[in-house]
Rosetta silent file (secondary structure, phi, psi, omega in degrees, C-alpha in Angstrom):
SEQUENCE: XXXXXXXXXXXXXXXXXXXXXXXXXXXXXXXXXXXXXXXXXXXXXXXXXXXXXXXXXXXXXXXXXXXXXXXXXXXXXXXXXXXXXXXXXXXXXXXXXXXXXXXXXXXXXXXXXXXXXXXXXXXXXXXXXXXXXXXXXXXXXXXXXXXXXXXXXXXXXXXXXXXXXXXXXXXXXXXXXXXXXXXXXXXXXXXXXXXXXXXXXXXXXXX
SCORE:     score description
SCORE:     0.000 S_00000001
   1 L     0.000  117.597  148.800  114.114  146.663   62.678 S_00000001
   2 L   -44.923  112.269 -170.588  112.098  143.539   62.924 S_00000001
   3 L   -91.734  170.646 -158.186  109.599  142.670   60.787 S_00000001
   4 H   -34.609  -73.607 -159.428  106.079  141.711   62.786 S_00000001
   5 H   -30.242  -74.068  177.891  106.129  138.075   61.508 S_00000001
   6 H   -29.705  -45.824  172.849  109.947  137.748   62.911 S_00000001
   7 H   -65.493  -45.721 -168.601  108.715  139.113   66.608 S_00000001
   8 H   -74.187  -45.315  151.356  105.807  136.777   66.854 S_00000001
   9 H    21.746  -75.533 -173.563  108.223  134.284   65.858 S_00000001
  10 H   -70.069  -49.001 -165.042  110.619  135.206   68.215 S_00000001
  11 H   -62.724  -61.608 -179.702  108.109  135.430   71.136 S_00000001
  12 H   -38.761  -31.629 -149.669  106.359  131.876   70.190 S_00000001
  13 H   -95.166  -53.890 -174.212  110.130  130.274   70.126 S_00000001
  14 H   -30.609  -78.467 -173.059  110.603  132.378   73.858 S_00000001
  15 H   -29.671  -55.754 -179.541  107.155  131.023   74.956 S_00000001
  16 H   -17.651  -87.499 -167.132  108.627  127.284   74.227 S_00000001
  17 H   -20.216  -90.046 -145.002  111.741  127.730   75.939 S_00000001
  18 H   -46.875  -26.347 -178.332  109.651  128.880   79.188 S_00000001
  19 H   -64.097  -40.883 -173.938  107.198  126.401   78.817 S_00000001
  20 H   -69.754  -15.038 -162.572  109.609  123.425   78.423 S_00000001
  21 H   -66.101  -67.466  176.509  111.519  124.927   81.282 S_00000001
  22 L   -92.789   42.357 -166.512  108.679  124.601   83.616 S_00000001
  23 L  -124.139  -34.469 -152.209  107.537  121.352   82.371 S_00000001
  24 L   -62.750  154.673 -160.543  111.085  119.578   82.457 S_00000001
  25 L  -102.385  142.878  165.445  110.481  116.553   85.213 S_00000001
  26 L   -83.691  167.699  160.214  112.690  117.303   88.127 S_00000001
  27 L   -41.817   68.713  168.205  115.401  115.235   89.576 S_00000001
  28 L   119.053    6.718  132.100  114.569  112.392   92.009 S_00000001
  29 L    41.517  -97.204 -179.730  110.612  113.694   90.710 S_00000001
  30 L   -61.992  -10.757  149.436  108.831  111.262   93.162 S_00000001
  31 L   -81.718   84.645 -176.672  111.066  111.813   96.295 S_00000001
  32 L  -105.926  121.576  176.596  110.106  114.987   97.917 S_00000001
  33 L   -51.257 -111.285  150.790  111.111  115.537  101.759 S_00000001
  34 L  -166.291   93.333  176.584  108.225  115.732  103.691 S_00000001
  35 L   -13.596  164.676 -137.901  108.572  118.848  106.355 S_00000001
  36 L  -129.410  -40.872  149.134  109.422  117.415  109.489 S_00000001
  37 L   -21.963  -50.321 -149.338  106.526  119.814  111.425 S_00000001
  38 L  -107.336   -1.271 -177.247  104.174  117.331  109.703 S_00000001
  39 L   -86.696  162.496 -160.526  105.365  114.043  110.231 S_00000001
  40 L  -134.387  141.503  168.819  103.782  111.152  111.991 S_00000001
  41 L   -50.677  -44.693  163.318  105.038  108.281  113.446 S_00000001
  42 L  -135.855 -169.258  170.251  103.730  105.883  110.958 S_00000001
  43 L  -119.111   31.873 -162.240  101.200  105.805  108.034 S_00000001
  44 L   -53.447  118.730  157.452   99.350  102.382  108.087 S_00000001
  45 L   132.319  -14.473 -166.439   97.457  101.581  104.498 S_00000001
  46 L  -119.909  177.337 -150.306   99.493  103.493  102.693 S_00000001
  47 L  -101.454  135.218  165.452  101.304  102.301   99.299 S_00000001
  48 L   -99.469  178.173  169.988  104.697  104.648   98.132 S_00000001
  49 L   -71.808  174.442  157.571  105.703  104.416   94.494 S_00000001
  50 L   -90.179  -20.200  175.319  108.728  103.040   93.155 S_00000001
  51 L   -90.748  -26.108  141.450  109.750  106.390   92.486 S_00000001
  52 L    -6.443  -79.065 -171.591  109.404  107.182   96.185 S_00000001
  53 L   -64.160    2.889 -171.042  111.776  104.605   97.119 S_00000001
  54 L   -97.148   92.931  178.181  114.481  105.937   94.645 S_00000001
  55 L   -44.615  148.836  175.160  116.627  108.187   97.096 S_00000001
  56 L   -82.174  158.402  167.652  118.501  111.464   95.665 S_00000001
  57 H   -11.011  -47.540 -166.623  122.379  111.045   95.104 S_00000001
  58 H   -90.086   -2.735  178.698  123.414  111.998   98.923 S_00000001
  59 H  -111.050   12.016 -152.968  121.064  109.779  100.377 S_00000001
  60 L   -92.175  136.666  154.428  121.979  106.457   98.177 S_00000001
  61 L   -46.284  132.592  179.326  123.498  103.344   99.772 S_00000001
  62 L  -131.919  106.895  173.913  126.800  103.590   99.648 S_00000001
  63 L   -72.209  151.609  163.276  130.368  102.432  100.550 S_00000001
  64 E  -152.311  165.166  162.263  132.733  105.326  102.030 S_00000001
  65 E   -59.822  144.636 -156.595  135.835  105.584  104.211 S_00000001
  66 L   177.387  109.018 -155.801  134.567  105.531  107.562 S_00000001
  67 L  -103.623  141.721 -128.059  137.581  105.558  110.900 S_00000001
  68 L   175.710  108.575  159.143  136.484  103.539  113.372 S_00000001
  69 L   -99.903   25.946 -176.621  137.978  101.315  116.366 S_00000001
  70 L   -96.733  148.953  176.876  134.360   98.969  116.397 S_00000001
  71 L   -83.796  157.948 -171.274  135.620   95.691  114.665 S_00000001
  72 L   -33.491  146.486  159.401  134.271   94.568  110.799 S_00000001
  73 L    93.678  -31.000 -177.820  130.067   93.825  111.128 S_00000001
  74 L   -50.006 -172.636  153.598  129.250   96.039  113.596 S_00000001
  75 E  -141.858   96.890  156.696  126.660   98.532  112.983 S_00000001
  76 E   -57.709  155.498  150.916  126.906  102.604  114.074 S_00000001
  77 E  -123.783  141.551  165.570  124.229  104.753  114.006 S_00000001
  78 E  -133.625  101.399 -169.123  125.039  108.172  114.166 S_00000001
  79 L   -67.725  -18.386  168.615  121.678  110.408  114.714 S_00000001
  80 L   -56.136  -43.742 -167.039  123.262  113.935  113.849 S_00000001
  81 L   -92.774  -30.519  158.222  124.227  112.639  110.154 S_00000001
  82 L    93.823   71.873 -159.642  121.206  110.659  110.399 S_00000001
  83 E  -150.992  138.609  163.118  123.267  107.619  108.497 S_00000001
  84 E   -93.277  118.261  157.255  123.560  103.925  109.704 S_00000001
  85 E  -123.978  132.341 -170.310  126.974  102.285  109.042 S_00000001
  86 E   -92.260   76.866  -53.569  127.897   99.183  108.869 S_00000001
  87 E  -115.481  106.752 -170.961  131.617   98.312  109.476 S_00000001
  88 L  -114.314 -177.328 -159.381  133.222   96.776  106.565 S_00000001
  89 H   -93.413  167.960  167.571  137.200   95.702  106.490 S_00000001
  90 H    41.377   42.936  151.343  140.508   98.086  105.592 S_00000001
  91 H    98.434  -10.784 -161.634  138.490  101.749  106.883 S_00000001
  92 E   -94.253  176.289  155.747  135.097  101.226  104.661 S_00000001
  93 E  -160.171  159.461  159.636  131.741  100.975  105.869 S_00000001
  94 E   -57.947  152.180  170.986  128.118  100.697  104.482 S_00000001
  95 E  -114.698   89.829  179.070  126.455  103.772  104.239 S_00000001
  96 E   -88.059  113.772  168.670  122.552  103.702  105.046 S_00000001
  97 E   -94.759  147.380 -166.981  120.604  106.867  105.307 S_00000001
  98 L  -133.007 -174.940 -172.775  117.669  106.424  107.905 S_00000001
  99 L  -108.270  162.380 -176.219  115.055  108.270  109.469 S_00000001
 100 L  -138.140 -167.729 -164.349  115.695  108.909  113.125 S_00000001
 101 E   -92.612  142.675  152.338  113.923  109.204  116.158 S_00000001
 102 L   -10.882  167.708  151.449  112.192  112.871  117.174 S_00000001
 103 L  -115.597  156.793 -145.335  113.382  114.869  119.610 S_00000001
 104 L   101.383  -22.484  174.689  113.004  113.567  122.784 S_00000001
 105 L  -128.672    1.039  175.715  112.754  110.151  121.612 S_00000001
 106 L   -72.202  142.945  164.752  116.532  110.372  120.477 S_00000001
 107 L  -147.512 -165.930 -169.476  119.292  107.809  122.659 S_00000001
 108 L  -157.523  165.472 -177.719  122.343  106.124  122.436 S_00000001
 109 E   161.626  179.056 -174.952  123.721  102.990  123.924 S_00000001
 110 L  -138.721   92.180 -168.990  125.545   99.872  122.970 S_00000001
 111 L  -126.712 -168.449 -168.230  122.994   96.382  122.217 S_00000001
 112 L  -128.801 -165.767 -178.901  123.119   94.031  119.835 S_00000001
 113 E   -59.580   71.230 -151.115  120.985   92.045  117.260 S_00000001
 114 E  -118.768  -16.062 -162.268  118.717   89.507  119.255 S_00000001
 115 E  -133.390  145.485  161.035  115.418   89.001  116.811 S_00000001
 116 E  -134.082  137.384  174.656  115.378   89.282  112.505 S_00000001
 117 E  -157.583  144.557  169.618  111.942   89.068  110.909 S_00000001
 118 L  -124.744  165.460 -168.696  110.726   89.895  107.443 S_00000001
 119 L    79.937   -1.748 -139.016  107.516   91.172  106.393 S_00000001
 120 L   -65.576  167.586  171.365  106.798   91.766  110.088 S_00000001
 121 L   -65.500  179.557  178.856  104.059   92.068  111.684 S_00000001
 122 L  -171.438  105.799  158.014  103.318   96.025  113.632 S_00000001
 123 E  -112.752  124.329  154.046  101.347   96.108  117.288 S_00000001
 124 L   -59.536   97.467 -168.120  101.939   99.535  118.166 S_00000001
 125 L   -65.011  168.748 -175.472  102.800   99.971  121.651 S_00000001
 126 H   -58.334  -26.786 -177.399  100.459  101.515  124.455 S_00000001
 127 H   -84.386  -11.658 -160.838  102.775  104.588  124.379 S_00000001
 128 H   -97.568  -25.964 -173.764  102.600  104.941  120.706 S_00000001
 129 H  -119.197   19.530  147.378   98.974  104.713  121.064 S_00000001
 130 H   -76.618  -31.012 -149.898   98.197  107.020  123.648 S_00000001
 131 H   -92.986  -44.136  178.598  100.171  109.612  121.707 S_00000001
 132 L  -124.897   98.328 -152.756   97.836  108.231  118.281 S_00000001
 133 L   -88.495  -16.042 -149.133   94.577  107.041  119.277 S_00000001
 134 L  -103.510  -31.709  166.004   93.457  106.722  115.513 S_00000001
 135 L   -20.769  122.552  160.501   96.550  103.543  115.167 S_00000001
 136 L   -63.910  160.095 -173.623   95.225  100.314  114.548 S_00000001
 137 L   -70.137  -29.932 -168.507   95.874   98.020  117.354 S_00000001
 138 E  -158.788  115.848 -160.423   97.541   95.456  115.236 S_00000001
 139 L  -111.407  108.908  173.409   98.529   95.510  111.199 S_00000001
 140 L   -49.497  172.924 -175.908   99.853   92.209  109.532 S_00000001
 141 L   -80.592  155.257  153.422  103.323   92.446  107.457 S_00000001
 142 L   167.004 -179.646  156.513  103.193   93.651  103.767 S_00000001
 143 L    -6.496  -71.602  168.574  103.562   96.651  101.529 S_00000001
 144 L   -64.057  -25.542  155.451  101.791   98.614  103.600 S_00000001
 145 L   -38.271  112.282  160.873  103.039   98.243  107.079 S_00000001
 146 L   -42.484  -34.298 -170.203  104.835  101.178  108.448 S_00000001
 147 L   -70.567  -17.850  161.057  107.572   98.226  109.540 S_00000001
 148 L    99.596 -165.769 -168.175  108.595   97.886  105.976 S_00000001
 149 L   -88.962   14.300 -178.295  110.103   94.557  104.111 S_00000001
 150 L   168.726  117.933  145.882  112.353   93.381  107.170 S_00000001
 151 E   -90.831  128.857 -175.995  113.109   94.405  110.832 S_00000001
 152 E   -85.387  153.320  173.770  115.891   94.130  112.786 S_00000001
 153 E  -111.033  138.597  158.432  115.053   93.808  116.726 S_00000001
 154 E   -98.183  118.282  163.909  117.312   95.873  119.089 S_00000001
 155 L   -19.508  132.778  163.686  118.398   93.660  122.536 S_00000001
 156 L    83.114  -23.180 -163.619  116.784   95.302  125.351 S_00000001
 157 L  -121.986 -174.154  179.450  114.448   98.062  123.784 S_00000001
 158 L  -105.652  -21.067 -131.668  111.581   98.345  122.396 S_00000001
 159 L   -99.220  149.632 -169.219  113.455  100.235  119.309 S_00000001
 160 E  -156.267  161.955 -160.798  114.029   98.099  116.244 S_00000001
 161 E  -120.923   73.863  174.581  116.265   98.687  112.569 S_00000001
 162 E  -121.735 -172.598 -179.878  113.401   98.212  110.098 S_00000001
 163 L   -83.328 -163.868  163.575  112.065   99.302  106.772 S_00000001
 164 L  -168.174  157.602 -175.377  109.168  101.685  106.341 S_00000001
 165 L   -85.712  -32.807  175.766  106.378  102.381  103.670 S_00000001
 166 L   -68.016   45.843 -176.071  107.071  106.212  104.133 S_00000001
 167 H   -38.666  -58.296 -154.700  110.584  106.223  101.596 S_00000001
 168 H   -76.023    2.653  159.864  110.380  110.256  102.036 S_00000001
 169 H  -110.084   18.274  150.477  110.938  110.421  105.410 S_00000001
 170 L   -58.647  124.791  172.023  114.527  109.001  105.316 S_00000001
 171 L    96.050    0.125  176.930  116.607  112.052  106.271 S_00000001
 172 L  -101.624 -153.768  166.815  114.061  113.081  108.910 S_00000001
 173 L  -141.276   93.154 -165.852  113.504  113.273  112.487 S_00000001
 174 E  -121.886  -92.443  173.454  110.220  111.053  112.453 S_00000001
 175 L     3.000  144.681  152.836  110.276  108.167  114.732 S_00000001
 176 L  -104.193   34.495  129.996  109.765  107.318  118.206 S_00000001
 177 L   146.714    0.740  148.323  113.261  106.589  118.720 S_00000001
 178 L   -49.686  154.756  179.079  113.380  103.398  115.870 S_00000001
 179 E  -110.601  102.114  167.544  115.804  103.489  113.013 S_00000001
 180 E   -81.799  125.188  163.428  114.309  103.502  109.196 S_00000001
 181 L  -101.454 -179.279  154.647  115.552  102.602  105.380 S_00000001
 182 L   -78.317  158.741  169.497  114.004  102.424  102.622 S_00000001
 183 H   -47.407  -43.333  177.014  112.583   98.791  101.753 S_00000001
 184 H   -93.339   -5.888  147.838  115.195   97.966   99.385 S_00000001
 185 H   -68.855  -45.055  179.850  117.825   98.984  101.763 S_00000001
 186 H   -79.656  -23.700  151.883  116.860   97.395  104.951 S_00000001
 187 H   -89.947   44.974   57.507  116.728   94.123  102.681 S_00000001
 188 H    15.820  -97.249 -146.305  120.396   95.110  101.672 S_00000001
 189 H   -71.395  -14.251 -144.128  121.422   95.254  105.248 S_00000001
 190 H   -73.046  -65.313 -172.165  119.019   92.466  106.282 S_00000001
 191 H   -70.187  -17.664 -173.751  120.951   89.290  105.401 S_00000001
 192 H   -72.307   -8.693 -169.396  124.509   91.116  106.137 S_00000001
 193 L  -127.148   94.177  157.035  123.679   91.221  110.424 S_00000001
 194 L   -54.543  163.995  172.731  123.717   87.734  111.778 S_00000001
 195 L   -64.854  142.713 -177.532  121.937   87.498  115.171 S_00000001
 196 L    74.732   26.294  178.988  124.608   89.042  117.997 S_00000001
 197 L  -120.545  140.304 -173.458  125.734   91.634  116.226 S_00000001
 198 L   -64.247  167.458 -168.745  126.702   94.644  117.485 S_00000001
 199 E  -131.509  130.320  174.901  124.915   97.843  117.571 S_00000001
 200 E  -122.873   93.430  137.800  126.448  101.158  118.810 S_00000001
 201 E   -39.900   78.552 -137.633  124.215  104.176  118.804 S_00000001
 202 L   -79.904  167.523  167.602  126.446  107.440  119.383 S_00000001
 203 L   -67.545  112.390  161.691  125.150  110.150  121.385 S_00000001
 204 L   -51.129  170.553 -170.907  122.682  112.882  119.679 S_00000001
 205 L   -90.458  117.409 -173.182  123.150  115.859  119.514 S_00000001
 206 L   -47.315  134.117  168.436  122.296  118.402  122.057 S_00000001
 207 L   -66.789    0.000    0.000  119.729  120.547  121.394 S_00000001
């Protein structure tokens, strides 16, 4: 038998535990996904954290083995894993995770590199802004810019390989049919893709 003091003791030492339990800071804390129902093509104005931009383990630049017949430099996308990769020598590749286009706004195709700009600028096209009437017409480059620290231009499209102020919506299906890093990734890949380089975009996935 316990005496009283010893239970309230006990209970007080309990009480800790639970408290510290549901106090303890989670993993990756500032990176929460952001339901996919709720997302918007961009967010102009708004600022992420630094803990934002810090990706969980499975989403972290990476090298991996990666089989391939596109020669070294190219750059896959492959919207099912929702991963960019960039072709590296002897089987490797970069490993990007991106945000991808909706569905509906997903493609595939094979263009290259033709424009690099950092900081860019973001006009919002007429289709983008029938769809969001509340868009500014035209947002200078920084921080804040949905286009992120650095955009790649894809030959032919309207569709471009940029950064984005929204880090938690890497891993989605956001876009209207653009490719997204985080800011410190897409200036990663940014200096590694000379002008002319290829881009292969695999076929999505059926619905």
């Amino acid at each position: 038998m316990r005496h009283p003091g010893q239970l309230v003791a006990l209970a007080a030492v309990i009480c800790g535990l639970v408290f510290g339990l549901t106090q303890a800071p989670a993993q990756n804390q500032g990176w929460v996904p952001r339901p996919e129902r709720n997302l918007i093509d961009d967010d102009p104005g708004y600022m992420p954290s630094k803990d934002e931009d810090r990706l969980p383990p499975q989403l972290q630049r990476q090298m991996v083995y990666f089989r391939t017949t596109e020669p070294e430099g190219t750059i896959v996308v492959n919207t099912a894993e929702r991963f960019l990769y960039l072709v590296q020598p002897k089987g490797h590749a970069l490993r990007y995770a991106i945000g991808v286009g909706r569905a509906g706004f997903q493609w595939a195709g094979l263009k290259r590199i033709d424009r690099k700009v950092e900081w860019p600028d973001w006009t919002p096209p007429p289709e983008m802004i029938a769809r969001q009437p509340y868009l500014p017409r035209f947002m200078a480059g920084g921080p804040t810019n949905p286009m992120g620290a650095r955009a790649l231009y894809i030959s032919d499209t309207l569709y471009r390989i940029h950064g984005t102020n929204q880090p938690r919506t890497i891993g989605s299906e956001v876009s209207s049919g653009c490719f997204r890093l985080t800011n410190s990734d897409v200036s990663d890949l940014y200096p590694r893709v000379p002008l002319g380089t290829r881009v292969v975009v695999l076929q999505p996935p059926k619905p």
